[in-house]
C-alpha positions as CSV (number, residue, x, y, z in Angstrom):
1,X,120.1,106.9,83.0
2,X,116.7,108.8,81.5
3,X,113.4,108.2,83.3
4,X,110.7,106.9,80.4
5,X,107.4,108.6,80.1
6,X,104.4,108.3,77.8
7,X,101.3,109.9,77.8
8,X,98.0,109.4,75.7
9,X,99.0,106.1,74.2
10,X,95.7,104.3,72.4
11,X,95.4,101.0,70.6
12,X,92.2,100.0,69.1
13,X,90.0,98.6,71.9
14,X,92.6,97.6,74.2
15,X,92.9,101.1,75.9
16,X,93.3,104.4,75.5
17,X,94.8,107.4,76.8
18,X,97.6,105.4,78.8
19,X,100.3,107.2,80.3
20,X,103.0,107.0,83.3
21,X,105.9,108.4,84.1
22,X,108.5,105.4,84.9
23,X,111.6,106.8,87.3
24,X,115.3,105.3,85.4
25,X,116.8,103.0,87.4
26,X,114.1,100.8,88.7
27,X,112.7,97.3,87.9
28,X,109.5,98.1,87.3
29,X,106.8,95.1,86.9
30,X,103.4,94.9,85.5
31,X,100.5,93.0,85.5
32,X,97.1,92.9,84.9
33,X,94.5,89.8,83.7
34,X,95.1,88.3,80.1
35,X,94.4,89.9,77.4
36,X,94.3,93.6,78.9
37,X,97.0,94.7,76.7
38,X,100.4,94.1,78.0
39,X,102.0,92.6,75.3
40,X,100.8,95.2,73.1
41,X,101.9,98.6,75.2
42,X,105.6,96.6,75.6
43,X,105.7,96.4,71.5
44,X,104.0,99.7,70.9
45,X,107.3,100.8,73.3
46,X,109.8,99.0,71.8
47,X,108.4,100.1,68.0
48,X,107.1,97.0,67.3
49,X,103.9,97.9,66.4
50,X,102.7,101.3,64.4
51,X,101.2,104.0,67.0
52,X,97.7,105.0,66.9
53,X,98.3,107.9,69.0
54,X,100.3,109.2,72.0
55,X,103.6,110.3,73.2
56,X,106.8,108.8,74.2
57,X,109.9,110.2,75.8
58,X,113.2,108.8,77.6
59,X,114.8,112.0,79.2
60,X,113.6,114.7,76.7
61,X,114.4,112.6,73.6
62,X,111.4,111.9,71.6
63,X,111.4,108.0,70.8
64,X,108.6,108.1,68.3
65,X,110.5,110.4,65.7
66,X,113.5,106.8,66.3
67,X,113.3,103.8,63.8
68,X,113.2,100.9,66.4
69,X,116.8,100.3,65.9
70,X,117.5,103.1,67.1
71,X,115.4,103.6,70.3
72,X,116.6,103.5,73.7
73,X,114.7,100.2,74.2
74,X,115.5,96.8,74.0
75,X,113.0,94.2,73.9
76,X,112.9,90.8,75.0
77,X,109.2,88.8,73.8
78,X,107.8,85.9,75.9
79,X,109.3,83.2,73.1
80,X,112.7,83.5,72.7
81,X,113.1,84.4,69.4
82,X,117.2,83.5,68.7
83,X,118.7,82.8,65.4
84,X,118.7,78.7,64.5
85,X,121.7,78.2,62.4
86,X,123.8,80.3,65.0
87,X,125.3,79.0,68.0
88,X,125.1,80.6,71.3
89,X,127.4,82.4,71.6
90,X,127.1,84.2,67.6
91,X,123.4,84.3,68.9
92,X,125.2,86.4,71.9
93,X,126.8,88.9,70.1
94,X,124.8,89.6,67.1
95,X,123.4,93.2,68.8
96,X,126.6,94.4,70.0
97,X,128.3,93.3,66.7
98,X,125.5,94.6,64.0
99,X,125.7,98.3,66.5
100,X,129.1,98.5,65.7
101,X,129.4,98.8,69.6
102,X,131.6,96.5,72.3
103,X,130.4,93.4,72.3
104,X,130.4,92.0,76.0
105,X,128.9,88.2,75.1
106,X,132.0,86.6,76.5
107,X,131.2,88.2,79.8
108,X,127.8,87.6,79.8
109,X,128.4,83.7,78.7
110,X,130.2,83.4,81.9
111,X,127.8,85.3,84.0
112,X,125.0,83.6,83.4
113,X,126.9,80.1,82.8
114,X,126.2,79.5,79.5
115,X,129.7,78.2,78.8
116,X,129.0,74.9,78.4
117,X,126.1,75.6,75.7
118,X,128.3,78.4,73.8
119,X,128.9,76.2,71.0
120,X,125.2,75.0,70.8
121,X,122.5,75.8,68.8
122,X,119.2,77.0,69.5
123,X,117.3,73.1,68.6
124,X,119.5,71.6,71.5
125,X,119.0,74.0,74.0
126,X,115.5,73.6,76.8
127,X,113.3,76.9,76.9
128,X,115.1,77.8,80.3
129,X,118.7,77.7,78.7
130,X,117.0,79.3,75.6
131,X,115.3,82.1,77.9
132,X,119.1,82.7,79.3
133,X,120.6,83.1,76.0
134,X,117.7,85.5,75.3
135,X,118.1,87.8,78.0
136,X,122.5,87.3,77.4
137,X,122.0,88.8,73.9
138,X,119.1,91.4,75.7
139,X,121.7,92.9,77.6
140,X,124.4,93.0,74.4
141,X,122.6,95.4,73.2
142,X,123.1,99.3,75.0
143,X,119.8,100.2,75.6
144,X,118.5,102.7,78.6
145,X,115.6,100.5,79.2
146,X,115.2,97.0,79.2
147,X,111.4,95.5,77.7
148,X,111.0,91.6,79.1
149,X,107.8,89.8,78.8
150,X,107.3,87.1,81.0
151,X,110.9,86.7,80.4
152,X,111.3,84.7,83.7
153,X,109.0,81.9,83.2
154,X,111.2,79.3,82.7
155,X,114.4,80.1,85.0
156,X,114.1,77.8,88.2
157,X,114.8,79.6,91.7
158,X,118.6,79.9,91.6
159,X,118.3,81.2,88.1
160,X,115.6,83.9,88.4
161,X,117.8,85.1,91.6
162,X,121.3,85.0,89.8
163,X,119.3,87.2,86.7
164,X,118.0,89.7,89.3
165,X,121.2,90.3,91.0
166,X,123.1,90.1,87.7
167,X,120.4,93.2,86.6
168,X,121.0,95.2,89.2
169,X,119.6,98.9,89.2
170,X,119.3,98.4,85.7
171,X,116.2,100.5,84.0
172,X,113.2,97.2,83.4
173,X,109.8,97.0,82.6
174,X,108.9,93.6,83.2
175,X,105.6,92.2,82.2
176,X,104.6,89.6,84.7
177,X,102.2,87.3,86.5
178,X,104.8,85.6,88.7
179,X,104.0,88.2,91.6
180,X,104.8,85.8,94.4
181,X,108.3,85.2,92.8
182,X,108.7,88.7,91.2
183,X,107.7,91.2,93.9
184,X,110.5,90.8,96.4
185,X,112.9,92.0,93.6
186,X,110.3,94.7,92.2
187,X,111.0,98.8,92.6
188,X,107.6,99.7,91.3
189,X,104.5,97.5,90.3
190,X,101.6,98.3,87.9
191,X,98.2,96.8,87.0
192,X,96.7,97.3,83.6
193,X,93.2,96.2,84.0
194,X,89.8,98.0,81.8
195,X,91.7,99.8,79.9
196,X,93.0,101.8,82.5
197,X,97.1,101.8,83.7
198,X,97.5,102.5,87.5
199,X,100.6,102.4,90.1
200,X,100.0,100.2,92.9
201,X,101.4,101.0,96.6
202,X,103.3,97.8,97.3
203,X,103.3,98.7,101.1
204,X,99.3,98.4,100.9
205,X,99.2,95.5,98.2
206,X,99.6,92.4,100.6
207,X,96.3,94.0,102.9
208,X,94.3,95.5,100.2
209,X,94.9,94.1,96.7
210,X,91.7,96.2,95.5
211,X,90.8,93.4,93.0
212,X,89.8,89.7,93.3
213,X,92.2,89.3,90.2
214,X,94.8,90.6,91.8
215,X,94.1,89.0,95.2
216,X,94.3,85.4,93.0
217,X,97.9,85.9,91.5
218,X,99.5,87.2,95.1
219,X,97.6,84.2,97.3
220,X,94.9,82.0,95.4
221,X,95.0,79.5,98.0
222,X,93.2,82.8,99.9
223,X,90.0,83.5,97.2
224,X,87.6,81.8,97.3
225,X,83.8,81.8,95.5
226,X,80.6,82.2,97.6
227,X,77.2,84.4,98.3
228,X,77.4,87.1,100.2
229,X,74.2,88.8,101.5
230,X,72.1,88.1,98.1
231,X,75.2,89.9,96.1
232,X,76.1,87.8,93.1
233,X,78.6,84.9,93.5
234,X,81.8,86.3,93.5
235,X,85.4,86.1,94.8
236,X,86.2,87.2,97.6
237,X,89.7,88.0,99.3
238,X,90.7,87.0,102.7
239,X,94.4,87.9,103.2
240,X,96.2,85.3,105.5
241,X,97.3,88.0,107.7
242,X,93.8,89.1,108.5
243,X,92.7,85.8,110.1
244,X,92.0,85.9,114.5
245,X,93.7,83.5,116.6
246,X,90.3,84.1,118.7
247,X,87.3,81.9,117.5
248,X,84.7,83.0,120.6
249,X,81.8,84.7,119.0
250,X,79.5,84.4,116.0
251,X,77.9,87.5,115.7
252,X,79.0,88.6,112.5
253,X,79.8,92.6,111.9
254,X,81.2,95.4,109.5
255,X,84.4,96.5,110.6
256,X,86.0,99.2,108.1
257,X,85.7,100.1,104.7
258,X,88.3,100.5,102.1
259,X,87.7,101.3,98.7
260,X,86.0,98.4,97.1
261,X,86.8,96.2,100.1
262,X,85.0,95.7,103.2
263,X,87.3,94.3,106.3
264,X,84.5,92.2,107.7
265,X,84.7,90.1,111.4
266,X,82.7,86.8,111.0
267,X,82.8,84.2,114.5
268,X,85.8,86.2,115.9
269,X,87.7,85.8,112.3
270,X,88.4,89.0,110.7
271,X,88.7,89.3,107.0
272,X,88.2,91.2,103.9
273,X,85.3,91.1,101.0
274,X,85.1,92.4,97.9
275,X,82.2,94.6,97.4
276,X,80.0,94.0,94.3
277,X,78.2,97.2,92.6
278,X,74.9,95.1,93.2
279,X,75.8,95.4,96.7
280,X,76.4,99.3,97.3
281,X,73.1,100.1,99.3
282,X,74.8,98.1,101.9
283,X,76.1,100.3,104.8
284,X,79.4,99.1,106.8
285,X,77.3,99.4,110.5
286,X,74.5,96.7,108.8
287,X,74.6,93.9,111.3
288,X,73.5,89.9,110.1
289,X,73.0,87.1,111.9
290,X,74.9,84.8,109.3
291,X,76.9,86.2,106.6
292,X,78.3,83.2,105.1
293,X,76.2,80.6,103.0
294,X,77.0,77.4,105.1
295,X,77.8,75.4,101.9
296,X,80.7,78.2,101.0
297,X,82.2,78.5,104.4
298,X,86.1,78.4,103.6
């Protein structure tokens, strides 16, 4: 197993100068708000889109200099994209088979219990078999790194679990919004947001997500929209786990900052707030009578 690095990586407007260093034999997710350019950096990866600019390396082997054939990356798209006048199992094989390498579809039929649908073809299968046959011919294919987006979407519970332990510590970059679902199983997790690529620290995410966005895809049943002090409307985060048992007390006060969150303690309830730019000459030891508009109490 090779770790997978790029550095430098720019497309158009999307972003530029992306880079991390991804350690091999993790399952490695990322996220960010639609649109940021997900989609994109997993093609420009895989060589399915023309580099602007940028560097990419698994091990010390230069990627970029590989047609995409022949790149130690295999891609699976959010659309399955299989072969209609195959079956299955001929959708199965086809990597292995056009490599000239072993072709393991008759283990991965029965690992992922496809048996029944082997003979099928793609028009009579429902997008979650369809998403199984996908990631059965993904993994036909020897590849150090595997390239899914949103490849889960359509497995149901036992499925999603049976295709985690069936990837094991293999080497994944997995595109996702699913957090909720996808985290428990998750080595590493990434946010692509502005333009800019950043690691998050998973032992941190759960108290401080940093981001409203990124508050809303753990718990949005825990965001919602209100005034805050005259800053504009916003949305603000308050983590389940922050919550007091104790309601004595309504004087409201600033408890700690952290980073572009402020842990705030409103009627003996403790919780966090996202802190707008058109809010930064407010200092944490300001006290206030009432904090919350009345009419946006959660």
């Amino acid at each position: 197993m090779e770790d997978l690095n790029f550095r430098g990586v720019g497309y158009g407007k999307l972003f530029q100068e992306l880079q991390a260093e991804l350690p091999a034999g993790r399952r490695i997710g990322l996220t960010g708000p639609n649109g940021c350019g997900k989609t994109t950096l997993l093609r420009l990866l895989a060589g399915w889109l023309p580099w602007q600019s940028g560097q990419l390396f698994i091990g010390s082997q230069d990627q970029l200099a590989l047609p995409p054939e022949k790149r130690q990356l295999t891609f699976l798209p959010s659309q399955a994209a299989l072969f209609s006048h195959w079956t299955v199992r001929q959708n199965i094989a086809f990597p292995a088979r056009s490599l000239g390498v072993a072709d393991r579809s008759a283990t991965l039929i029965q690992q992922l219990q496809l048996e029944s649908l082997a003979e099928r073809k793609p028009g009579r299968l429902s997008q979650g078999e369809r998403q199984r046959v996908a990631w059965a011919r993904l993994l036909n294919r020897p590849a150090h790194w595997l390239l899914a987006d949103e490849a889960l979407a359509h497995l149901d519970g036992p499925q999603r679990h049976q295709l985690w332990q069936l990837l094991g510590q293999r080497s994944l970059l997995l595109v996702t919004h699913q957090l909720q679902l996808d985290l428990p199983w998750l080595d590493q997790l990434w946010v692509l947001e502005g333009g800019h690529l950043h690691r998050l620290d998973l032992e941190e995410l759960e108290k401080n997500p940093r981001s409203a966005w990124l508050a809303g895809q753990l718990h949005p049943e825990n965001v919602w929209s209100g005034e805050l002090l005259g800053w504009p409307a916003g949305a603000w985060w308050i983590p389940a786990s922050a919550w007091k048992d104790d309601r004595e007390g309504w004087e409201t006060r600033w408890l700690e900052a952290r980073g572009p969150l402020w842990k705030v303690e409103v009627r003996g309830r403790t919780f966090w707030l996202e802190r707008e730019a058109a809010g930064s000459k407010l200092k944490p030891e300001r006290q206030a009578a009432t904090l919350l508009n009345p009419s946006n109490e959660p």
